[in-house]
N, C-alpha and C positions, 0 to 999 in steps of 0.2 A: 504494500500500500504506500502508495506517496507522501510523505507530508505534508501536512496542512500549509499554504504561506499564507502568513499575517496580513501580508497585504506588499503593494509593490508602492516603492519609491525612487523617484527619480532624485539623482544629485546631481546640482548645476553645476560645475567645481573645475575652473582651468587648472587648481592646482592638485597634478596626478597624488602627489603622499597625502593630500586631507583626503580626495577623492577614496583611495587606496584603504587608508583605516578607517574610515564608515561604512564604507560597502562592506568590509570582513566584521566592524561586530553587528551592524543591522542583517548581513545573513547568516549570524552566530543566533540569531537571535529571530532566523523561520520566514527575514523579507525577504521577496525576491528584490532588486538593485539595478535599475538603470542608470546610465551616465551620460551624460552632454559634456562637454569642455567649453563652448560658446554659448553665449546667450538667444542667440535665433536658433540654434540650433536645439536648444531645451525646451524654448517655447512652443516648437513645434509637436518637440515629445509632449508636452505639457496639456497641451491641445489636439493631438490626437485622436483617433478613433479607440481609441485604449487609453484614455489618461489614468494617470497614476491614481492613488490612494491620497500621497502626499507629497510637495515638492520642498528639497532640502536647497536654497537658492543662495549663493554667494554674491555679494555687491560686486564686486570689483570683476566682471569679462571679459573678452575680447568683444568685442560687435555690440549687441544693446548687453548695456552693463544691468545690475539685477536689478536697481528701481523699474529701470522702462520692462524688465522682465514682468514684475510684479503688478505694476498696472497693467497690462498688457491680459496678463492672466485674469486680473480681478473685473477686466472689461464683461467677460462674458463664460468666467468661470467660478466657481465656491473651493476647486480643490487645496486643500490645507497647505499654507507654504510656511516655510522657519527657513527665516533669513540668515545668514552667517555672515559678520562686517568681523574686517581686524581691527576696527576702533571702537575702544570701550569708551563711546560719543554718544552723549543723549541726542543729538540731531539726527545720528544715523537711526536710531534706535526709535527715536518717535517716530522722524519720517515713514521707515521701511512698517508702522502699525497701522499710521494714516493711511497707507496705500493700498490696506486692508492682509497684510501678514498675519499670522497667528500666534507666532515668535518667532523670538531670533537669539541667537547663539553666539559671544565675542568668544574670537581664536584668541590664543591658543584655547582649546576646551578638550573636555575629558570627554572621550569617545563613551562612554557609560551613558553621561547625562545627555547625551542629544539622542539616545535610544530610548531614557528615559521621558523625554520632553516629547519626542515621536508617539512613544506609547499614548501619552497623558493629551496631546490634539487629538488622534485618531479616537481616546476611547470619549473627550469631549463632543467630539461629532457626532459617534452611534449613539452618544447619551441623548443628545439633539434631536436625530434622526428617528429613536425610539420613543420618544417625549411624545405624549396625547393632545397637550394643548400647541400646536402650532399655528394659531393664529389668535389675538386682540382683538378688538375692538370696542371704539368708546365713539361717543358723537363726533364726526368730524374726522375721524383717525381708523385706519386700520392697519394693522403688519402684522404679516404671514410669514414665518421661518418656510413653510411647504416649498413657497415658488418664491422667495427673499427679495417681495417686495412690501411699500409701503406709499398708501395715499394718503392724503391732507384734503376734505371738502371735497372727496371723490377725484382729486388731482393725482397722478405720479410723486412721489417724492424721489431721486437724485440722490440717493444714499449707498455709500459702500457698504460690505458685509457686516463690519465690524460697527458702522454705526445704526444699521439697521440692527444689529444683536442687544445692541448696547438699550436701543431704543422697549425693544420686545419685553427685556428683562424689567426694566425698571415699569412699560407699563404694565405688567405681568403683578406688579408687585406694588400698585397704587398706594401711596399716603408711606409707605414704608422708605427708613432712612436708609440708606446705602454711605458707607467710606469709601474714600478711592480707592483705598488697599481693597476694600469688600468686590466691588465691582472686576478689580482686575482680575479676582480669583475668580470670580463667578462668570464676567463676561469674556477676558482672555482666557481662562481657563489653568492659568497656573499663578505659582507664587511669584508673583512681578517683584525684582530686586532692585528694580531701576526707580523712576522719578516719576512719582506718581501725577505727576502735572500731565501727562497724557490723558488722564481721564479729562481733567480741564478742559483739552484739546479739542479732545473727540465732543464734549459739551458744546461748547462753541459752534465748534461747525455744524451741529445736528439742531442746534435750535436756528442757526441761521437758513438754513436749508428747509427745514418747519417750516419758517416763517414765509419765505420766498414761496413754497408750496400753497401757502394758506392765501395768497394774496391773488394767485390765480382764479378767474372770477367773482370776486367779493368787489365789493366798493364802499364809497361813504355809507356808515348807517350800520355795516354790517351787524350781528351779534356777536360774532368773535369765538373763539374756540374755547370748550369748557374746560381745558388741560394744559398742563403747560410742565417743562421738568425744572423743578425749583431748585436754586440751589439752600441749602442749611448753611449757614456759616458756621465754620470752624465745625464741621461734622463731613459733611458731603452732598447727595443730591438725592432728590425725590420726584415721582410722580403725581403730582395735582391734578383732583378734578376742581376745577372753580362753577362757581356760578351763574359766568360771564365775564363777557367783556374781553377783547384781542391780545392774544399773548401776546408777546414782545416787550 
């Protein structure tokens, strides 16, 4: 009988020795292990008729280097990617979440934990994918993990995955306080050691893009939306339903 595999992963990796010791403990460990060297050239694995389970993606490529990788993927894909930068740089770090990664991993790193961090997205995702309630909705608003989308006033909303999850969770969880630390465990999915001002981030740009949504067909007079994600000072953030009147 064959062994079972875990699941297959592509690694984006120009450099052969990181490439070389992840493939041997992720197939120590029952994955099967694809490899690109270039960035067009993983995208394409990425995007394929067979895409992976989960993409292990390096900033630094030849051809599109792994931001444009990462967009590129998140344009019209959800598969899991963990980024790898050699700089222990919150720029790199925030950016490469913004563009909706799931983590990311600074080199030098213990081949262990990014097996570890593998296991811990993938078994996020089936927890996701098994989860009953996959969709919201409140007056005005609805978002669907099923097809990861979200409307405002029956509009589109313009949301990446991460802030579409971000969104789910917290209205999932109306009137209740959430920390950033809380959130990152719950909406990234592991224990975030970095700066937790990415929640901020992702805040931000998800109430802007609300808003921008909500203003599509309304005009003077409107009533305005009953919700809104507040922030708590010196705690973290919540979901409100109000009584009226236009978020913003």
């Amino acid at each position: 009988m064959a062994p079972t595999v875990a699941g297959t992963i592509l690694i984006i990796e120009d450099d052969s020795n990181v490439a070389d010791v992840l493939t041997l403990y992720l197939s120590r460990e029952g994955f099967r292990v694809l490899r690109a060297e270039a960035g067009d050239e993983g995208l394409e694995m990425a995007l394929g008729p067979t895409p992976p389970d989960l993409v292990i993606l390096d900033i630094m490529l030849p051809g599109l280097d792994g931001w444009e990788v990462c967009r590129r993927i998140r344009a019209v894909s959800r598969v899991p990617v963990i980024m790898l930068t050699a700089r222990d740089d919150d720029y790199d770090k925030v950016l490469g979440l913004e563009l909706g990664a799931d983590d990311y991993v600074t080199k030098p790193f213990n081949p262990r934990e990014v097996v570890a961090r593998v296991r811990a997205v993938l078994r996020r995702l089936g927890e996701r994918v098994e989860g009953e309630r996959r969709e919201v909705r409140y007056p005005g608003l609805r978002v669907s993990l099923a097809d990861y989308t979200a409307e405002v006033e029956g509009q589109p909303a313009d949301l990446t995955p991460r802030e579409l999850e971000l969104l789910w969770f917290l209205a999932s969880h109306p009137g209740q306080v959430f920390s950033r630390e809380q959130l990152l465990r719950e909406v990234w999915g592991y224990d975030y050691t970095g700066d937790a001002r990415t929640v901020d981030t992702h805040v931000k740009r998800l109430r802007q893009k609300l808003r921008a949504a909500s203003r599509v067909g309304t005009g003077p007079g409107s009533p305005g939306l009953p919700w809104e994600i507040a922030t708590v000072w010196g705690v973290g953030y919540k979901f409100r339903r109000l009584e009226g009147g236009r978020v913003g």
